[in-house]
N, C-alpha and C positions, 0 to 999 in steps of 0.2 A: 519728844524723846524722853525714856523714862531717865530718872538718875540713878549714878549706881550709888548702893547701898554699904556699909557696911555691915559685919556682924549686927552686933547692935541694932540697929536699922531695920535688917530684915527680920530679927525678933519682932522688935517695934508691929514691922509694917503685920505680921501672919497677925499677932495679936490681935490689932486693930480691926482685920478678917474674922476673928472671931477664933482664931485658932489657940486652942489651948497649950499648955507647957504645964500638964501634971504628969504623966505617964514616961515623960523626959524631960526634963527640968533645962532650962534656958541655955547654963553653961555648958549640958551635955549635948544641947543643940547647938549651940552655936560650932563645938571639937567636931561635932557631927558633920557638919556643915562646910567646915576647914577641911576635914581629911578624909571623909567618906563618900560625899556628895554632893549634888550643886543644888543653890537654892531655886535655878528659874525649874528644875526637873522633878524634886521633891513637890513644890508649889503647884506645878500642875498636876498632882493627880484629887487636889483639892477638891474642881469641879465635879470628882464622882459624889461629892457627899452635899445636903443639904441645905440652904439659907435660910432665914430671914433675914428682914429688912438689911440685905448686904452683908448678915454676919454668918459664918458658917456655925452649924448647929451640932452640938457633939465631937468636935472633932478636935482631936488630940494631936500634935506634931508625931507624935509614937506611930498613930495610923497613916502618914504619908510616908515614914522609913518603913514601915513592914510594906506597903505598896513598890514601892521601891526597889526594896530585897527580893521581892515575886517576881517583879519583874524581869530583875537582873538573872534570878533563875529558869526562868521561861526564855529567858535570851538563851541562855548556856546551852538549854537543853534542845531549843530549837535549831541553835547551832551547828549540834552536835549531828540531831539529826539530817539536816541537808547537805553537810560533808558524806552522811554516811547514802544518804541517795546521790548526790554529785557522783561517790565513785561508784557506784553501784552502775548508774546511766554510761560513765565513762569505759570500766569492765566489760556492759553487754555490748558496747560502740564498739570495742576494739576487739571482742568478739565473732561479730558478724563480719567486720573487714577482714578478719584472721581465717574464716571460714570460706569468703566468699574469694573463689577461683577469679573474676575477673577483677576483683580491687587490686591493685597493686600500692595503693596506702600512700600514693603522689596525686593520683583522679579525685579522693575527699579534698586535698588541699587547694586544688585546682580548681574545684565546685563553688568549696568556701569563699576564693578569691573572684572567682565570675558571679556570683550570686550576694554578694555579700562584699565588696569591696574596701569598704569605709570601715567595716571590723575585722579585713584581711589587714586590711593597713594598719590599723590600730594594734591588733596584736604584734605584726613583726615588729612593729617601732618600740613595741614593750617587750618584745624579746630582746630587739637588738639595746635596749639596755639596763637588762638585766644585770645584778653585778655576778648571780649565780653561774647566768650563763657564758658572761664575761671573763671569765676566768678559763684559764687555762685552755685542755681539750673541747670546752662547750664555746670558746669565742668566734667559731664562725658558724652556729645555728642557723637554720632557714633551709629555704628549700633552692635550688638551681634553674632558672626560668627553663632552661632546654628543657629538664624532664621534668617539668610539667604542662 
C-alpha cells in the first residue's frame, strides 16, 4: 500500500521522478495541486514522456497541467457533443413512433420490458425515485400493466 503524501511530499516524490519545477515553481504547484487538481491525475500523464535510468527527461510540472487543461477540454467538448447526438437519436426515435400508424407509444415500452427486463426494472426504480418526478403532478409516473 502506497503512503499518502503531503503537499511537500509529492513535490519531493515528482522531483525525485525527475520532474522539474522551472516553468511553475514549487509553491505554485503545490496551490495548483490544492485547488485545481489531484496529484494521482496530473502524475499520470507523466508516462507520455521520456526516461532514463528512472528519471523523466525534459519534463516540467507546467507540461502535466497543460496536459490536464486539454484534457479537461476534450472532456467539455466531447460532452457537449454526445448530448447533442443523444438528442438528436431521441428526436428521430420519437419521430418514427409519431409517424408510425400502428405504434401507439405503450408497444416500445412493452418491448423494452420483454426484451430487456433488468434495464426495464432499472429504469422504473430510477424513476420511481426521482425527486423531479416525485413532486407534485409527476409522482405517479410509469406506465399501467393493463395497457401494456
Amino acid at each position: 500500500m502506497k503512503p499518502k503524501y503531503t503537499y511537500p511530499q509529492m513535490i519531493k516524490h515528482m522531483k525525485d521522478k525527475g520532474i522539474r519545477f522551472e516553468l511553475v515553481s514549487e509553491p505554485d504547484a503545490i496551490q495548483m495541486l490544492a485547488t485545481k487538481n489531484y496529484y494521482f491525475k496530473l502524475t499520470s500523464y507523466r508516462k507520455n514522456f521520456h526516461q532514463i535510468d528512472g528519471k523523466y527527461e525534459n519534463l516540467d510540472f507546467a507540461y502535466l497541467t497543460d496536459l490536464a487543461s486539454i484534457d479537461m477540454q476534450l472532456r467539455r467538448y466531447l460532452l457537449g457533443i454526445s448530448l447533442d447526438i443523444e438528442h438528436g437519436i431521441k428526436t428521430r426515435i420519437i419521430d418514427l413512433i409519431t409517424k408510425d400508424p400502428e405504434e401507439d407509444g405503450y408497444s416500445v415500452v412493452k418491448d423494452f420490458s420483454t426484451f430487456n427486463q433488468r434495464g426495464y426494472d432499472q429504469t422504473m426504480k430510477y424513476l420511481k425515485r426521482n425527486d423531479y418526478l416525485c413532486q407534485g403532478q409527476f409522482k405517479n409516473v410509469g406506465f399501467r400493466q393493463k395497457e401494456m
